[in-house]
Gaussian input, Z-matrix of N, CA and C with variables (Angstrom, degrees):
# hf/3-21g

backbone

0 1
 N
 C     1     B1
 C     2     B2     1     A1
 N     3     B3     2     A2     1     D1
 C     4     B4     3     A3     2     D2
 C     5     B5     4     A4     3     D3
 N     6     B6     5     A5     4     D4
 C     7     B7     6     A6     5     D5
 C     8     B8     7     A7     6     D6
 N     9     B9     8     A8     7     D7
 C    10    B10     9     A9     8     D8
 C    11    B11    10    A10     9     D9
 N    12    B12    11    A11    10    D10
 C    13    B13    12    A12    11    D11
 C    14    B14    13    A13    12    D12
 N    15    B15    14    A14    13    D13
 C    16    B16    15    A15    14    D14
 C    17    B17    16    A16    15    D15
 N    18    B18    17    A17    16    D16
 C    19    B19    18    A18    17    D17
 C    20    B20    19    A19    18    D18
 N    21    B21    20    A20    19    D19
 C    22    B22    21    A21    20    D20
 C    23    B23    22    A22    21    D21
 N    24    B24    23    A23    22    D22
 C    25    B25    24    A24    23    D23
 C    26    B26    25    A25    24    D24
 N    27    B27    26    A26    25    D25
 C    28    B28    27    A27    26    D26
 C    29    B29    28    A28    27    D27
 N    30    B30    29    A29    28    D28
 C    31    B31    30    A30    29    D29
 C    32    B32    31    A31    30    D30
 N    33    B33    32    A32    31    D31
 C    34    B34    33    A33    32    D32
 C    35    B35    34    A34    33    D33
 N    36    B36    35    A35    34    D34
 C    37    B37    36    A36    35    D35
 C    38    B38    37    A37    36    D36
 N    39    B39    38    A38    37    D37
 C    40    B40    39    A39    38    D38
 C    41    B41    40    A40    39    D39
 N    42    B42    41    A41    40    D40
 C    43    B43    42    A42    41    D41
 C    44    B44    43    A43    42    D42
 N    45    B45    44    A44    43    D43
 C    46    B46    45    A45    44    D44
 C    47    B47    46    A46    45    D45
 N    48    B48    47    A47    46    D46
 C    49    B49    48    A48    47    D47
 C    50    B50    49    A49    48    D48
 N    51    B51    50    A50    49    D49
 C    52    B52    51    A51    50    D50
 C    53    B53    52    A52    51    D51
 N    54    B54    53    A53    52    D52
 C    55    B55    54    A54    53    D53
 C    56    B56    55    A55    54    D54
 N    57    B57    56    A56    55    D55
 C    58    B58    57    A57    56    D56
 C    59    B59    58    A58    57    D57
 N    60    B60    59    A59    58    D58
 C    61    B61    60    A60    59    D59
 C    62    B62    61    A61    60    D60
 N    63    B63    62    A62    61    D61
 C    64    B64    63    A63    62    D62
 C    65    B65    64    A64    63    D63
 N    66    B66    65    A65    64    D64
 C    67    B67    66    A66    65    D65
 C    68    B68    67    A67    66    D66
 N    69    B69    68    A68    67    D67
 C    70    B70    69    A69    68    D68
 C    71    B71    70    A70    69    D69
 N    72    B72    71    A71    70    D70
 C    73    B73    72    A72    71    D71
 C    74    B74    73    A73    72    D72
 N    75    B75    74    A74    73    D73
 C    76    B76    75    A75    74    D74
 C    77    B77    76    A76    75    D75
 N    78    B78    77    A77    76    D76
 C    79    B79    78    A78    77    D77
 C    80    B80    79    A79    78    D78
 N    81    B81    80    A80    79    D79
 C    82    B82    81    A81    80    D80
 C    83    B83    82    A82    81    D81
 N    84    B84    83    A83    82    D82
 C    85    B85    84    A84    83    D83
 C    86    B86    85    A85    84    D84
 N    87    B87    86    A86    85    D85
 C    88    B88    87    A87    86    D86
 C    89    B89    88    A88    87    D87
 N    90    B90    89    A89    88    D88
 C    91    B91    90    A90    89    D89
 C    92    B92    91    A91    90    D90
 N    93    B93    92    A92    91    D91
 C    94    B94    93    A93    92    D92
 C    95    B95    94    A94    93    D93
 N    96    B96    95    A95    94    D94
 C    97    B97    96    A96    95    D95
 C    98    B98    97    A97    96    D96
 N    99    B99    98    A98    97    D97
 C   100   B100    99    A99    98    D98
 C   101   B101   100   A100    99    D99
 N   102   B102   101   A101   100   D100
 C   103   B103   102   A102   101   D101
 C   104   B104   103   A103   102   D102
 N   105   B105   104   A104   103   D103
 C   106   B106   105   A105   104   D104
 C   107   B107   106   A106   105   D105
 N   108   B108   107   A107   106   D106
 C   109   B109   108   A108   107   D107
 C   110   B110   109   A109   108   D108
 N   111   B111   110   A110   109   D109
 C   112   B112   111   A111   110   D110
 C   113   B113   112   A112   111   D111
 N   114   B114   113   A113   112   D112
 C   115   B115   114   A114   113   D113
 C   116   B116   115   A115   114   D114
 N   117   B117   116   A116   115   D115
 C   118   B118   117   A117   116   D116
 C   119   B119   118   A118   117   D117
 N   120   B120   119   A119   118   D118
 C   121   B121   120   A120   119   D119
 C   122   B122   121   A121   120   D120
 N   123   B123   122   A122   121   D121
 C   124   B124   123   A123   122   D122
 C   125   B125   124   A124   123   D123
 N   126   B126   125   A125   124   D124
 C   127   B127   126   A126   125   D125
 C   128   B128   127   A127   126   D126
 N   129   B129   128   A128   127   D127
 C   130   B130   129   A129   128   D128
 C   131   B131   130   A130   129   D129
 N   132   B132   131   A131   130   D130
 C   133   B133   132   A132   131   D131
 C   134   B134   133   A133   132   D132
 N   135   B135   134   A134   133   D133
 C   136   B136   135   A135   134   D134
 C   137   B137   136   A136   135   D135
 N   138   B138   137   A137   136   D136
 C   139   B139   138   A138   137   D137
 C   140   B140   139   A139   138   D138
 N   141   B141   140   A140   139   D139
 C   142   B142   141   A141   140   D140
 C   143   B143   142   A142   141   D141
 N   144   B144   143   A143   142   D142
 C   145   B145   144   A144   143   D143
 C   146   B146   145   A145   144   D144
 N   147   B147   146   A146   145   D145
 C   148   B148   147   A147   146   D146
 C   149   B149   148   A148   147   D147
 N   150   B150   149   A149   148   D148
 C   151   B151   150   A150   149   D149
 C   152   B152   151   A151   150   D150
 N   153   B153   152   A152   151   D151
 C   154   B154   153   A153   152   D152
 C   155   B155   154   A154   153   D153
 N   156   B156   155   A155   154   D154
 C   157   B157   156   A156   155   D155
 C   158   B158   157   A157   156   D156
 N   159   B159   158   A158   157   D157
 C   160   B160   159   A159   158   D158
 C   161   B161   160   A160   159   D159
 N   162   B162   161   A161   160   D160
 C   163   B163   162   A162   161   D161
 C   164   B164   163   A163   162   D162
 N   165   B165   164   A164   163   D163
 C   166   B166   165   A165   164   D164
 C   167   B167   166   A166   165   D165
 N   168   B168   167   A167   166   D166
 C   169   B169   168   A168   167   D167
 C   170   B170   169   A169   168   D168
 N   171   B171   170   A170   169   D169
 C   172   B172   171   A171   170   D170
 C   173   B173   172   A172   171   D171
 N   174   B174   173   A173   172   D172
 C   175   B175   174   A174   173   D173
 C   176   B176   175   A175   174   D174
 N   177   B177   176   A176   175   D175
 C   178   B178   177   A177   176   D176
 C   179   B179   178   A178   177   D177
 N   180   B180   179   A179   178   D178
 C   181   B181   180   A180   179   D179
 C   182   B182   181   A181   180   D180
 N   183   B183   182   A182   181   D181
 C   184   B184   183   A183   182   D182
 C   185   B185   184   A184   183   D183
 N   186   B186   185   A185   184   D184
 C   187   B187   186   A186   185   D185
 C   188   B188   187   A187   186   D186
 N   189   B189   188   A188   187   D187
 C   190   B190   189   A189   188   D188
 C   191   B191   190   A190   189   D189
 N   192   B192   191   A191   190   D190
 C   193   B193   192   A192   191   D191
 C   194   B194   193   A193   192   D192
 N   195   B195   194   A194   193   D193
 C   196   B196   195   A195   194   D194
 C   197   B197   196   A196   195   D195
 N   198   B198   197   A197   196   D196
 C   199   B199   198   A198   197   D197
 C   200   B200   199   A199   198   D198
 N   201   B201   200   A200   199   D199
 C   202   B202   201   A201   200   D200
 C   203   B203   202   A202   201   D201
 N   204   B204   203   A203   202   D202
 C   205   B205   204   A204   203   D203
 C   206   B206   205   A205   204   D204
 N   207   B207   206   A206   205   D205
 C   208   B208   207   A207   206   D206
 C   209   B209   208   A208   207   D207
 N   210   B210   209   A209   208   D208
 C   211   B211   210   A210   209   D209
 C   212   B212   211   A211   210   D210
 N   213   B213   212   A212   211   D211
 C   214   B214   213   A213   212   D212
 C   215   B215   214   A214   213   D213
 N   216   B216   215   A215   214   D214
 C   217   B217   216   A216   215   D215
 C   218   B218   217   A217   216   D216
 N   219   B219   218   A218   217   D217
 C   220   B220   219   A219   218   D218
 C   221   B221   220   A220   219   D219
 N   222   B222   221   A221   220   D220
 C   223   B223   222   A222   221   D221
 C   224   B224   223   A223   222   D222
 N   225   B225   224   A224   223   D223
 C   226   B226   225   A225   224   D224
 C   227   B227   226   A226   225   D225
 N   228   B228   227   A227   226   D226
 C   229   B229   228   A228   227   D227
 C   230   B230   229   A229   228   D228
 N   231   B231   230   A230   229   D229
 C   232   B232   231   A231   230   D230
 C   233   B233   232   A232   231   D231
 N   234   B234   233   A233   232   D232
 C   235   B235   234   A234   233   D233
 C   236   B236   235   A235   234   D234
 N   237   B237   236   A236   235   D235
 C   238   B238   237   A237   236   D236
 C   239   B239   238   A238   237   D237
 N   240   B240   239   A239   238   D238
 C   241   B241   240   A240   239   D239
 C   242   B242   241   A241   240   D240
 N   243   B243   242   A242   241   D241
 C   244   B244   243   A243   242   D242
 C   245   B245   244   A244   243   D243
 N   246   B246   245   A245   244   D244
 C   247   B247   246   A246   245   D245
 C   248   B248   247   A247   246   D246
 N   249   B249   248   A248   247   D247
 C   250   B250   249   A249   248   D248
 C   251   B251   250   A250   249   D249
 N   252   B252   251   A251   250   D250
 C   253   B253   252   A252   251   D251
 C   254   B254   253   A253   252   D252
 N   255   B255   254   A254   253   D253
 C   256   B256   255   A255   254   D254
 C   257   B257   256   A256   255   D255
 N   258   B258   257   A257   256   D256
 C   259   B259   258   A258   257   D257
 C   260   B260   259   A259   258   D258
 N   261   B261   260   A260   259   D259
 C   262   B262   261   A261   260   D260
 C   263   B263   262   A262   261   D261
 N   264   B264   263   A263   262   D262
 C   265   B265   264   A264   263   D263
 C   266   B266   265   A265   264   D264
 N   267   B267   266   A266   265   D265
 C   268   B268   267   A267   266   D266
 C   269   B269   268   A268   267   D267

   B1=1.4540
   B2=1.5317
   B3=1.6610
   B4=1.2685
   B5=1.9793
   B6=1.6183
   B7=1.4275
   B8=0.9635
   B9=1.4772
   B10=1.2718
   B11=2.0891
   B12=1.0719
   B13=1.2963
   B14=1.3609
   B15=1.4337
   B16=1.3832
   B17=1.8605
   B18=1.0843
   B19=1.2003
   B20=1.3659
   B21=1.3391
   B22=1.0689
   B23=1.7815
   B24=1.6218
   B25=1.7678
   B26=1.5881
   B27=1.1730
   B28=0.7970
   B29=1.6137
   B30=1.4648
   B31=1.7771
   B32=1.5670
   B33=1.8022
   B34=1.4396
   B35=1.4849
   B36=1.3457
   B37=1.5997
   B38=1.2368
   B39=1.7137
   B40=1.4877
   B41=1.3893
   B42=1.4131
   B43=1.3186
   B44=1.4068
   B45=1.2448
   B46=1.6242
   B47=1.4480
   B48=0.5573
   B49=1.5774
   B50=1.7853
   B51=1.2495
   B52=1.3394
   B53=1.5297
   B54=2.1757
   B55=1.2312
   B56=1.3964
   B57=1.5074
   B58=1.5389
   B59=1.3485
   B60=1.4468
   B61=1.7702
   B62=1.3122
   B63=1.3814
   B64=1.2554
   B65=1.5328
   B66=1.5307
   B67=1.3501
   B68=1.6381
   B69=1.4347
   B70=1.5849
   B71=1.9501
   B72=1.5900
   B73=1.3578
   B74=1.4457
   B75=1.5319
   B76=1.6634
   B77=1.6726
   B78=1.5047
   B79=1.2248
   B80=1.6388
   B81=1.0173
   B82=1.5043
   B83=1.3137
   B84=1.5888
   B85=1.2895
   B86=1.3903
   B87=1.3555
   B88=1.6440
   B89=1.6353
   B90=1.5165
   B91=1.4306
   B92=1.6697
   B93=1.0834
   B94=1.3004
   B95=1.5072
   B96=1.5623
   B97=1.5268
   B98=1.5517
   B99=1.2882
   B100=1.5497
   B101=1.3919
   B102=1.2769
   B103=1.3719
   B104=1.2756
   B105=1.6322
   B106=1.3837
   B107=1.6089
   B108=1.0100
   B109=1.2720
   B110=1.6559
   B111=1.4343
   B112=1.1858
   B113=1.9473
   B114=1.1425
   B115=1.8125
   B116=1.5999
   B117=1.3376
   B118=1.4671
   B119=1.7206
   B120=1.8822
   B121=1.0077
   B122=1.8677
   B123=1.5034
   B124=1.5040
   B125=1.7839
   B126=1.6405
   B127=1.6838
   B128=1.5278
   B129=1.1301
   B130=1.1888
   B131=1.8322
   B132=1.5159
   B133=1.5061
   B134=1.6335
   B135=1.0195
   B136=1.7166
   B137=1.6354
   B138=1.2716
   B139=1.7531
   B140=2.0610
   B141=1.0681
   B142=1.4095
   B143=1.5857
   B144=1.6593
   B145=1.1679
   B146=1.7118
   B147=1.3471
   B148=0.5066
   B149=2.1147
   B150=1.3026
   B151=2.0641
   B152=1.7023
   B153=1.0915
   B154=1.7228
   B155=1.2620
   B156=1.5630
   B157=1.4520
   B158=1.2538
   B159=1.5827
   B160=1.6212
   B161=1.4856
   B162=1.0009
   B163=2.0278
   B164=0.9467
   B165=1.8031
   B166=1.3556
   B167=2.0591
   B168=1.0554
   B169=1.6171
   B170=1.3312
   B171=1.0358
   B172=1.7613
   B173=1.4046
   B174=1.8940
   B175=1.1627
   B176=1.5318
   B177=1.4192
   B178=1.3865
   B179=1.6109
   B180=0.9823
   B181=1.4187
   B182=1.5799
   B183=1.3505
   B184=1.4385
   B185=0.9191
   B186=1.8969
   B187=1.4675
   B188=1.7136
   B189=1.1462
   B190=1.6945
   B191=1.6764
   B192=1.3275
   B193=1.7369
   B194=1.8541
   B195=1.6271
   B196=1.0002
   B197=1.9249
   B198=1.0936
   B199=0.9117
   B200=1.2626
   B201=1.6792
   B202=1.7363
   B203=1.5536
   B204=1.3686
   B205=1.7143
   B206=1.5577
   B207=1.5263
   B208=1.2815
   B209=1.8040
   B210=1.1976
   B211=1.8850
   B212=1.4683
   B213=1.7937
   B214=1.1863
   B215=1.7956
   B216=1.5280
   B217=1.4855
   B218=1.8998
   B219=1.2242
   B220=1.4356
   B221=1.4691
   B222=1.1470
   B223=1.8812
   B224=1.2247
   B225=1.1916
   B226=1.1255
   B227=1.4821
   B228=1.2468
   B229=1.4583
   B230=1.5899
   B231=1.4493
   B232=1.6226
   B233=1.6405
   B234=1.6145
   B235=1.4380
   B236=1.7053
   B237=1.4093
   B238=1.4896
   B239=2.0281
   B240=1.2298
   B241=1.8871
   B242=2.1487
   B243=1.1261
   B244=1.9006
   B245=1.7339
   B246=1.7528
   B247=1.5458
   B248=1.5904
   B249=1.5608
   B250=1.8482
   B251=1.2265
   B252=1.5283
   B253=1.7612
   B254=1.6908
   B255=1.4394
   B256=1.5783
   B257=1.4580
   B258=1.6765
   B259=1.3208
   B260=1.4832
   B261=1.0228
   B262=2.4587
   B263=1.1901
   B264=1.1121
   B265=1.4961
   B266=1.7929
   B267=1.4431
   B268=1.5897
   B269=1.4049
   A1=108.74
   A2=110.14
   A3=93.44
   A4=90.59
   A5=116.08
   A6=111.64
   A7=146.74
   A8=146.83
   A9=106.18
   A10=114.92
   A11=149.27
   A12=130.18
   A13=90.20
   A14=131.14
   A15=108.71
   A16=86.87
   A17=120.62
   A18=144.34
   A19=122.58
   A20=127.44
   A21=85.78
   A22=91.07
   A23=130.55
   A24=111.13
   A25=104.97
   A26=121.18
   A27=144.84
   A28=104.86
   A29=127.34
   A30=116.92
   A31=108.10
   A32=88.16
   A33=122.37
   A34=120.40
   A35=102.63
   A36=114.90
   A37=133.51
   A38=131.93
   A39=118.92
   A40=94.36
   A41=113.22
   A42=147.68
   A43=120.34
   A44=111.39
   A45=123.12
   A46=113.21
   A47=115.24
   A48=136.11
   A49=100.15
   A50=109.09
   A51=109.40
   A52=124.52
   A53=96.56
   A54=108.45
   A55=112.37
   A56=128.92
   A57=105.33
   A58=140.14
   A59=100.21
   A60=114.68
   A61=114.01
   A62=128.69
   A63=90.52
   A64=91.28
   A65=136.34
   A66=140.58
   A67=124.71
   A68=84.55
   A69=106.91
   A70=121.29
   A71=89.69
   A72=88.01
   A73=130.25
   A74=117.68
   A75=96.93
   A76=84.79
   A77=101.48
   A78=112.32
   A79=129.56
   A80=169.49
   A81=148.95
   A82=113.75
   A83=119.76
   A84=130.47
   A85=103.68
   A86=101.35
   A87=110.38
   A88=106.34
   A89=109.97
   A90=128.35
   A91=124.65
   A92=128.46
   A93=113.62
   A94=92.71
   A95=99.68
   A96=100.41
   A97=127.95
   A98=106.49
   A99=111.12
   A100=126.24
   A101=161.60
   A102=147.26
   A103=110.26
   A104=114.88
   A105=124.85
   A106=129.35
   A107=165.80
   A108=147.90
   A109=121.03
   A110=116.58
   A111=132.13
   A112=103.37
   A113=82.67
   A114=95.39
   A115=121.80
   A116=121.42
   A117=140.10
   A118=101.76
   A119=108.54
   A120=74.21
   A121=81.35
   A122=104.32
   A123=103.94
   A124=110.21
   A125=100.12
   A126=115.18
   A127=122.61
   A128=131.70
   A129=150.98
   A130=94.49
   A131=119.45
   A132=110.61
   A133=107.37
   A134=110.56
   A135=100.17
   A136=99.98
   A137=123.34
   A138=137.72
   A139=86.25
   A140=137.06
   A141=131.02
   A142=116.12
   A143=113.42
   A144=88.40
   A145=118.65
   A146=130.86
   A147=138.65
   A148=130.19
   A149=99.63
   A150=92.36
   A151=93.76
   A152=104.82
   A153=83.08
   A154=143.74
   A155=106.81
   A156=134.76
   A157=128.92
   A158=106.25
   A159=97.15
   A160=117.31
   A161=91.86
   A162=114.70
   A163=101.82
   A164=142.29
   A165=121.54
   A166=89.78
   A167=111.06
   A168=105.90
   A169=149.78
   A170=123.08
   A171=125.62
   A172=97.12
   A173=103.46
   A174=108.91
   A175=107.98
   A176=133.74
   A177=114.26
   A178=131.57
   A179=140.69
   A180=144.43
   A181=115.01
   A182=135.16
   A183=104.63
   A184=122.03
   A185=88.94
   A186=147.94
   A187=103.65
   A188=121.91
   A189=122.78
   A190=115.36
   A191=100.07
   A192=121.96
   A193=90.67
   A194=106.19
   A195=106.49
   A196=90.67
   A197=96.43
   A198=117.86
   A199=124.49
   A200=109.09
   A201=138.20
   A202=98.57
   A203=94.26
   A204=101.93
   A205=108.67
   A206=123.21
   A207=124.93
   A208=120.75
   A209=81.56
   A210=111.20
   A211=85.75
   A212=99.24
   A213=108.69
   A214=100.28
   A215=101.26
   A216=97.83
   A217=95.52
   A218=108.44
   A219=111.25
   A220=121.54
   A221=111.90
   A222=136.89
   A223=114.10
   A224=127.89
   A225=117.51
   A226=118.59
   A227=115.34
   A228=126.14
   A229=123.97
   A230=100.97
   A231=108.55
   A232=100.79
   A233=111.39
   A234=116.22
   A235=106.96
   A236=88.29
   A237=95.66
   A238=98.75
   A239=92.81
   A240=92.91
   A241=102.14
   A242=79.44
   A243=75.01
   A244=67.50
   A245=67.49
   A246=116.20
   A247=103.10
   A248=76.26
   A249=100.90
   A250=106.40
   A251=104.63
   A252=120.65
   A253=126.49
   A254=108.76
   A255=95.66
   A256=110.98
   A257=116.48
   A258=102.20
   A259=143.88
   A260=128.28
   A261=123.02
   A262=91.94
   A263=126.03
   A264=158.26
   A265=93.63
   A266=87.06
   A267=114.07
   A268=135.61
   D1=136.70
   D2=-155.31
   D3=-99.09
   D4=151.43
   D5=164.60
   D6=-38.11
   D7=144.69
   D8=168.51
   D9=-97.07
   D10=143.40
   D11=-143.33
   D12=-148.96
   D13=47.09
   D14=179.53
   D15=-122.23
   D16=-172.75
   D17=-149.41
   D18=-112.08
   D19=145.51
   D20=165.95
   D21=-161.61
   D22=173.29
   D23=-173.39
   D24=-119.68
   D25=131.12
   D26=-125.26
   D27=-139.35
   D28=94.84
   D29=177.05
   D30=-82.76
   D31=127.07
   D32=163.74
   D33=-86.31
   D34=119.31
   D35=172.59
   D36=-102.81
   D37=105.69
   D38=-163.39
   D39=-89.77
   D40=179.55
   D41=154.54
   D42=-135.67
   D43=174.20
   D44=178.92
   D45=25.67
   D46=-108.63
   D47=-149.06
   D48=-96.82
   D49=-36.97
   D50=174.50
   D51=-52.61
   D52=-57.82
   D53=177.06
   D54=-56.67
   D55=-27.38
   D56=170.51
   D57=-83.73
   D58=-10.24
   D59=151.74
   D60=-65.78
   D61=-37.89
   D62=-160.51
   D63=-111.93
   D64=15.35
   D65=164.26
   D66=62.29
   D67=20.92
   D68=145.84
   D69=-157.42
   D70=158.58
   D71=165.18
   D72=-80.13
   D73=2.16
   D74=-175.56
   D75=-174.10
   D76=145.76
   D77=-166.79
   D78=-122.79
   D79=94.66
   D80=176.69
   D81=-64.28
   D82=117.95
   D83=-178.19
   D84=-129.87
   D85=150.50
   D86=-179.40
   D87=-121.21
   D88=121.90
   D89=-171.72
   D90=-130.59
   D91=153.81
   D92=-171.48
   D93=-77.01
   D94=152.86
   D95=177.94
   D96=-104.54
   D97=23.55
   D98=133.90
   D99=-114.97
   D100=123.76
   D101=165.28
   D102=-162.26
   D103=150.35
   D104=177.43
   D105=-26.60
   D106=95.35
   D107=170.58
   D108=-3.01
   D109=-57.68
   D110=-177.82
   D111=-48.58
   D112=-78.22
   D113=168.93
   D114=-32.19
   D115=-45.72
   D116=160.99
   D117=-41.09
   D118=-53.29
   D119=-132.25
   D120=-97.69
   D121=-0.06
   D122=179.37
   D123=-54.55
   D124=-43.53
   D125=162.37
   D126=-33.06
   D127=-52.96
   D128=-143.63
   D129=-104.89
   D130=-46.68
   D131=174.19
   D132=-69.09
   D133=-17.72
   D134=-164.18
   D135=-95.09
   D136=-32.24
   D137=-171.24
   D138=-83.74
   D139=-40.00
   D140=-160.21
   D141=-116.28
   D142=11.21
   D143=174.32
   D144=89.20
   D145=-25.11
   D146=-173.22
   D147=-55.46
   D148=-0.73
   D149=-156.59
   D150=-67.62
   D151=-38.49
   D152=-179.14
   D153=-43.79
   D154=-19.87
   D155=152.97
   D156=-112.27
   D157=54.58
   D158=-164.54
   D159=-92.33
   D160=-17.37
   D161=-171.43
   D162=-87.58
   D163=-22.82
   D164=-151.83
   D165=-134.07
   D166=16.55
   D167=158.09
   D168=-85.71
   D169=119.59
   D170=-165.19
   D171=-99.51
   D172=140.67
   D173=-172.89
   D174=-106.83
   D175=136.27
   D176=167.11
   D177=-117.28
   D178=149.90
   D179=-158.81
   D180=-94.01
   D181=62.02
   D182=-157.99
   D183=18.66
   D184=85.74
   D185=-178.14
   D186=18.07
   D187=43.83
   D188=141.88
   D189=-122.64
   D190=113.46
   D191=-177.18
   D192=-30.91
   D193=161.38
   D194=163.48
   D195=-123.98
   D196=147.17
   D197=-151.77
   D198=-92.44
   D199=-55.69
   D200=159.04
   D201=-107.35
   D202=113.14
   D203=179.19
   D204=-82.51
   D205=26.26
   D206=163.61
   D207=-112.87
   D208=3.06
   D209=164.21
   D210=-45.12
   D211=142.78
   D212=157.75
   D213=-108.43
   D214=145.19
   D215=-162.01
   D216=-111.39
   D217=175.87
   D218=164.48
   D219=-156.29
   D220=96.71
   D221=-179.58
   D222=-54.34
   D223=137.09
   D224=140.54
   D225=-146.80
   D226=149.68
   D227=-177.08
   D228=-0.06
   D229=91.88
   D230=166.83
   D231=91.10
   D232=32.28
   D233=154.22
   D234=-76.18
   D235=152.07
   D236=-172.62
   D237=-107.80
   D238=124.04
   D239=176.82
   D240=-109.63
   D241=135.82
   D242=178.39
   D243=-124.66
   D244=164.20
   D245=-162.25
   D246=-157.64
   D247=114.95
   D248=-153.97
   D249=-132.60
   D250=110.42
   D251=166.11
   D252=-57.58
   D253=153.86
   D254=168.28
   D255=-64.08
   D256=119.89
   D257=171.06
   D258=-95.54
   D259=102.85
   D260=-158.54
   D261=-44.53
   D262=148.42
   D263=144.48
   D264=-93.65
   D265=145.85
   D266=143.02
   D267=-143.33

């Protein structure tokens, strides 16, 4: 079965701790529009700045968490991915 490998752009939304690494709140990124979660989100630490929080980020799908970041995901044009830090309560 052959892949599908075309592309597609995609707005990124930080929060917390994210949005101040990467020095905005929301992003246009262009990604293939099928690929692993992990891969998404390995993309997104290396393009944003992100390693200081690399271990402790949750990814979400128009706003449903993904869950197993070995999900294979599938985008398409003008999905919204948040990218969500651990956040402290007090």
């Amino acid at each position: 079965m052959e892949r599908d490998t075309s592309f597609v752009n995609i707005n990124v939304l930080f929060f917390a701790k994210s949005r101040e690494l990467a020095k905005t709140s929301r992003a246009e990124f262009t990604v293939k529009s099928v690929l692993i979660a992990r891969n998404l989100l390995n993309q997104l630490i290396d393009r944003f700045n992100l390693n200081t929080i690399s271990n402790n980020l949750i990814l979400a799908h128009n706003e449903n968490y993904i869950e197993n970041l070995d999900t294979e995901i599938n985008l398409q044009k003008g999905d919204e991915i948040a990218v969500i830090p651990p956040i402290s309560g007090g």
